[in-house]
Residue, then its C-alpha position, 0 to 999 in steps of 0.5 A: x449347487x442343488x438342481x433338477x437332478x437332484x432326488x429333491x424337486x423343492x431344490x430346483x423349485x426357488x434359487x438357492x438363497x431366495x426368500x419366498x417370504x419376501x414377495x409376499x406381499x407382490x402377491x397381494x391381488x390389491x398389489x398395485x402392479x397386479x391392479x395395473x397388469x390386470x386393468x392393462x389385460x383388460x384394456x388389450x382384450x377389449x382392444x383386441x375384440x374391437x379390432x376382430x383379432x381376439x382370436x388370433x394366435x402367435x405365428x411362434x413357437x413357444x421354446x418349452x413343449x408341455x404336455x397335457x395328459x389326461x388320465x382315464x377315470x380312476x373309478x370307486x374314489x371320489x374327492x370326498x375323502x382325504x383317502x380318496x384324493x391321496x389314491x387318486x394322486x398316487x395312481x398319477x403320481x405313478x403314472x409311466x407318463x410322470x413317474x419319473x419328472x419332477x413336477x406334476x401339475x393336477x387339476x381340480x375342482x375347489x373340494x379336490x385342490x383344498x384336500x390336496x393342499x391339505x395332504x400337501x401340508x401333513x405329507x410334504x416328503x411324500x408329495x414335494x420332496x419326493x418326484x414328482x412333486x405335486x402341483x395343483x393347479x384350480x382354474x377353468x381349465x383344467x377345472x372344467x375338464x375335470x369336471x367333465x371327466x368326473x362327473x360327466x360320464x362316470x355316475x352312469x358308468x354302469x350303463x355306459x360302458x357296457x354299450x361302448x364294449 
């Protein structure tokens, strides 16, 4: 049975026999179980910040650590090309941190994520079936961080590192 240690991560992606295609539909954000889950959220935060305990935390552990790496600026590539990106995701993908798991979950901005779910569909033996596969993820976070690490500091990079040194 194909699993994590396998050369293929899409193997341990889905279970053998399932179809994707089949929630599909489940998926739709009008789905009436997202609209129940999402207005029961909603419900519980607002309960939550009434009560004052919006904040606290779960005195649990979760079972499964994730790490979050964050990658110096990889300087002179910018997300406006396709070459750009791919470089980038190459240097990560790389990375003594990733080079060896099997998923790697890169965060962008709206133009990064569409140009690496564009590389993802021309090259998928290069970035899904090969480790680590290539996972993209657009949010506010790490959406954000990465805009403070990409254009935060970096333009004026000419200047500021100098001082730093």
């Amino acid at each position: 049975m194909p699993g994590i240690a396998d050369a293929d991560p899409t193997h341990c992606m889905f279970k053998p026999g399932f179809n994707k295609y089949s929630v599909v539909d489940l998926c739709h954000p009008l789905h009436p179980d997202i609209v129940n889950n999402r207005a029961r959220r909603w419900r519980d935060s607002f309960a939550k910040m009434v009560a004052g305990s919006f904040f606290d935390r779960p005195a649990h552990q979760p079972v499964v650590a994730h790490e979050l790496h964050y990658h110096p600026p990889i300087f002179g590539r910018l997300q406006s090309s396709y070459v750009d990106v791919e470089a980038e995701l190459e240097v990560m993908r790389n990375n003594d941190k990733h080079k060896h798991s099997t998923f790697m979950f890169v965060g962008g901005d709206g133009l990064a994520i569409n140009r690496i779910n564009h590389s993802l569909a021309r090259h998928p033996g290069k970035y899904l079936h090969t480790r680590p596969a290539v996972i993209p993820v657009q949010g506010e976070h790490p959406h954000g961080t990465c805009h403070i690490l990409h254009m935060g500091w970096r333009p004026y990079s000419a200047l500021v590192v100098p001082l730093l040194e």
